[in-house]
N, C-alpha and C positions, 0 to 999 in steps of 0.2 A: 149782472146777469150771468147764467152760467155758458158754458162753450160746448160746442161737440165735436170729438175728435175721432177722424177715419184714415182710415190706414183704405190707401190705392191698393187693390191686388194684383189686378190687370188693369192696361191702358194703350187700347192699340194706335196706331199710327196718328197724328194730326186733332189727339183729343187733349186740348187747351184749355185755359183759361178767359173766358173774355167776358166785358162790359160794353157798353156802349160803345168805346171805342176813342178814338185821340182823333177828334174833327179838327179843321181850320190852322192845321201843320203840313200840311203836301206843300207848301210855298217852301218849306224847310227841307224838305227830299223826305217827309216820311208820312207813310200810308197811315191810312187812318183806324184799318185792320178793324175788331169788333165782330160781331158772328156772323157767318155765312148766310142764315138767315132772321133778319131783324124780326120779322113778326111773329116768329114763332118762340120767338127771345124773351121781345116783352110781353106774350101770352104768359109762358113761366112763371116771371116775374110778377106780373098783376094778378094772376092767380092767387100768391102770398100776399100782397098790400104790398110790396116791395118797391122802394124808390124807381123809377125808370132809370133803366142802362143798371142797375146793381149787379154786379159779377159772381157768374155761375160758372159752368162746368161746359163747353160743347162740345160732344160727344161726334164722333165719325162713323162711318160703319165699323172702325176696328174694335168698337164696341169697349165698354169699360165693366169694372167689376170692383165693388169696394167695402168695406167693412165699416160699421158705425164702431168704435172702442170704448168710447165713452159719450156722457149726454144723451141726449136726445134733440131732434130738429124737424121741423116740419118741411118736407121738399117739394117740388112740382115739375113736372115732366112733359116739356112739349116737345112736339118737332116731327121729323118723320115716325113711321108705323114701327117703330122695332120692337121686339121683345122685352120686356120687362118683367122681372123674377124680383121680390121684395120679402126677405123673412122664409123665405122656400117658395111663396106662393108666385102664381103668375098675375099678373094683374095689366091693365090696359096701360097702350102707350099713354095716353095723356091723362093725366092724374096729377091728382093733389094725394098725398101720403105722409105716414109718420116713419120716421128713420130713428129705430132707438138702439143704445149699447147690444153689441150682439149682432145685432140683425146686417144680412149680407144683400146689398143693393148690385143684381147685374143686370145690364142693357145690352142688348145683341139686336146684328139687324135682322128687323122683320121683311115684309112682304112690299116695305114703297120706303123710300128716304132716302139722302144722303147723312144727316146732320140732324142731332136731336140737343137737348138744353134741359140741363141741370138745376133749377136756381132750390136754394134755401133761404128759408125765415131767421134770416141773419145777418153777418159781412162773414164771408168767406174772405179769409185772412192770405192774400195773393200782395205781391211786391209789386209797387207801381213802377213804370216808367212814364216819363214825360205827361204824369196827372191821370196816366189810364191803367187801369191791369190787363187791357187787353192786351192777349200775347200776337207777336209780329214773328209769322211763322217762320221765313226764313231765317232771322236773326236770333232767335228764342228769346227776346225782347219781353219784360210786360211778366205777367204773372205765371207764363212758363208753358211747356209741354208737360201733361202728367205722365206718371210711369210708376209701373208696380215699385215696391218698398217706399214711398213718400208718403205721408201724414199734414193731411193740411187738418186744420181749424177752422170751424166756423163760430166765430165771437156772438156774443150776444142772443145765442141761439134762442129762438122759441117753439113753444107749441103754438099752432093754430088750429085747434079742433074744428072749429068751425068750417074752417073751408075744405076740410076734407073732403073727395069726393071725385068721380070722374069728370072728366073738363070736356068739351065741346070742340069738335078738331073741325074748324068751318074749313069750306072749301079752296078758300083762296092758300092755305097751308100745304096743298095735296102739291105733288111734283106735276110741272108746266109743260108739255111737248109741245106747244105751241105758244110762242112768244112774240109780244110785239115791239116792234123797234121802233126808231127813229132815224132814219138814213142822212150819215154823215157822221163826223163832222169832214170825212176824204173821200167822200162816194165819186166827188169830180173824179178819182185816181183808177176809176174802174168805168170799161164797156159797160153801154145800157145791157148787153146779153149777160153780163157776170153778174150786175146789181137783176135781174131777171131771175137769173140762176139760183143767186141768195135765198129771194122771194116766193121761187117753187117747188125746190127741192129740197130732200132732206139732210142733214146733218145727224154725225152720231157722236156722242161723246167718248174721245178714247180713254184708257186709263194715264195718261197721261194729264193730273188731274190733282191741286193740291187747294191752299188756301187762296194763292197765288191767281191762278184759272184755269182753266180748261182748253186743253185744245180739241176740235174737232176732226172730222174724220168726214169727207164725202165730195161733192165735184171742188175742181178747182176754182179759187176765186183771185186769178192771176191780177196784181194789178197792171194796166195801160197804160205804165206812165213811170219815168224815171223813177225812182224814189231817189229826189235828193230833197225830201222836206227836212224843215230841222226840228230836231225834238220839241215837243209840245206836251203841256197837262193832260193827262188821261184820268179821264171817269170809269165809276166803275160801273160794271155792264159795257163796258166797248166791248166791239168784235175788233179787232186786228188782225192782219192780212201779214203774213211775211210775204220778202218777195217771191217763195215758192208756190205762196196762191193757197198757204193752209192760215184758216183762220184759229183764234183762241177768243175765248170771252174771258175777259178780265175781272177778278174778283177780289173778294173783302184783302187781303195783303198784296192786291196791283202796287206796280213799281206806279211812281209818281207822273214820270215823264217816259216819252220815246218817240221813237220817229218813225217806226213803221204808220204806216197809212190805217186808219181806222172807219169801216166801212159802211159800219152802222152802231147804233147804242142801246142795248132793251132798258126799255123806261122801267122806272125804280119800282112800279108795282109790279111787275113780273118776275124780279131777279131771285125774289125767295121762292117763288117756285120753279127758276129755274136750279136754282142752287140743291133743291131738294134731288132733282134727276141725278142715278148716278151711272157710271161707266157704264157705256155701252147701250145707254136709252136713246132714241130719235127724238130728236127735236127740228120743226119750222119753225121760220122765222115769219111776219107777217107786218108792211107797214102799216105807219100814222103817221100824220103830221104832227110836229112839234106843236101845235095848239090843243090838236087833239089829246096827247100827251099830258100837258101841262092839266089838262080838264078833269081826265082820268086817273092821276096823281091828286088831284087834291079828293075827286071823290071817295077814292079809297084811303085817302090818309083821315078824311074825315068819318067812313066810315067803323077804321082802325079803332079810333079814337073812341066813340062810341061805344066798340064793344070794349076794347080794353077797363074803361068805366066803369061798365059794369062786373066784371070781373072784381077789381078794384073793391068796387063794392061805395063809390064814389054817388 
């Protein structure tokens, strides 16, 4: 099959390469990394017939801008609202499209998102580490940070006429100011008034803000209590508390382990819309029980599924 080959123009801050991602290695000290947001990842990706987890492009707000050289490839484009420019024209964020020699593909942010996704009707030609091409942002691990003057490959390109066409940005994709958690797995480490505090008031995302996580901005959430725990596994979606009483939500490159106190966790259907928020958005928090949690995760995963399907075309 033939290949198609793009010359990077532009590639601003934190715009990587990633897959699925390197599960069931945190026991090993390394994160599992993979995209900020999964469901907007494998929307992409199903849009083309694309293997689940196949490796694309995620895009940040520093926006990217790149040149097709040769070939031609069929791409798709989910994620937040940004601008997208294809061949000169404008065209909607979420799309199925043709990327042929010549033609210049740039994305800049629009009006909602943190994080958008790339994928092509192919294998984008990225160096693995430890079985993933996800890139591990601190260490540039994985199939890399892109940046103007690189040429990557995409092997075995195709056309898919077929699915050309705009895509359906459902709601669960939009950015989340309100998020539910699950309180713990260190809430003991905090007054009922501070775990209160969490639960009523607002938080704002500062730009202090990477793959890594976020930290917040707003009342203090001092913990009550020594901190002499000892490091422990962290999930991702923790809130952690330093002991100045500033919390961060932990994301796709969280360190593995620590010992700060972690005060609550937003369950895994919420975190791609929190992930979409960027600097300087409000966000609440809102409990559930860990039942309730567990319920709401399967529906929406079964949901997911569902639609993915049919995208698929399954």
């Amino acid at each position: 099959m033939a290949s198609a080959v793009i010359d990077i123009v532009q590639a601003g801050p934190l715009v990587t390469v990633q897959d699925g991602g390197r599960p069931r290695l945190m026991r090993y000290g390394v994160p599992a990394s993979g995209p900020m947001d999964r469901g907007s990842f494998a929307i992409a990706n199903a849009a083309l017939g694309n293997a689940d987890g196949a490796a694309g492009i995620e895009v940040s707000v520093g926006g990217l801008a790149l040149e097709c050289m040769e070939g031609s490839v069929t791409i798709a484009l989910a994620g937040g609202g940004f601008r997208v420019t294809l061949g000169g024209h404008e065209h909607p964020s979420w799309i199925v499209a043709e990327l042929k020699a010549g033609m210049r593909l740039t994305i800049r942010p629009g009006l909602w998102g943190s994080w958008t996704y790339l994928a092509f009707a192919g294998r984008l030609d990225a160096k693995p580490w430890l079985g993933s091409a996800s890139t591990h942002g601190p260490s540039g691990f994985g199939g890399g940070r892109l940046m103007a003057g690189q040429r990557i490959t995409i092997a075995d390109a195709e056309r898919r006429p077929a699915r050309i066409g705009e895509l359906d940005c459902p709601v669960s994709a939009r950015p989340r100011h309100t998020v539910k958690v699950v309180l713990g797995p260190q809430d003991r480490f905090f007054a009922p008034e501070t775990i209160e505090t969490l639960l009523s008031q607002p938080f704002t995302l500062t730009d202090a803000y990477d793959r890594m996580g976020v930290r917040l901005a707003g009342p203090s959430l001092r913990p009550d209590a020594v901190l002499d725990m000892p490091s422990e596994p962290i999930a991702r979606g923790s809130i952690q508390v330093s002991g100045d009483g500033v919390p961060a939500v932990l994301l796709a490159d969280h360190q593995t382990t620590g010992g700060y106190p972690k005060i609550a966790t937003i369950i895994s259907g919420h975190l791609d819309g929190f992930a979409q928020l960027r600097s300087r958005a409000q966000v609440a928090f809102s409990a559930m029980s860990p039942q309730a949690a567990v319920e709401a995760t399967r529906t929406r995963r079964l949901s997911q599924a569902r639609f993915l399907a049919r995208l698929r075309g399954d």
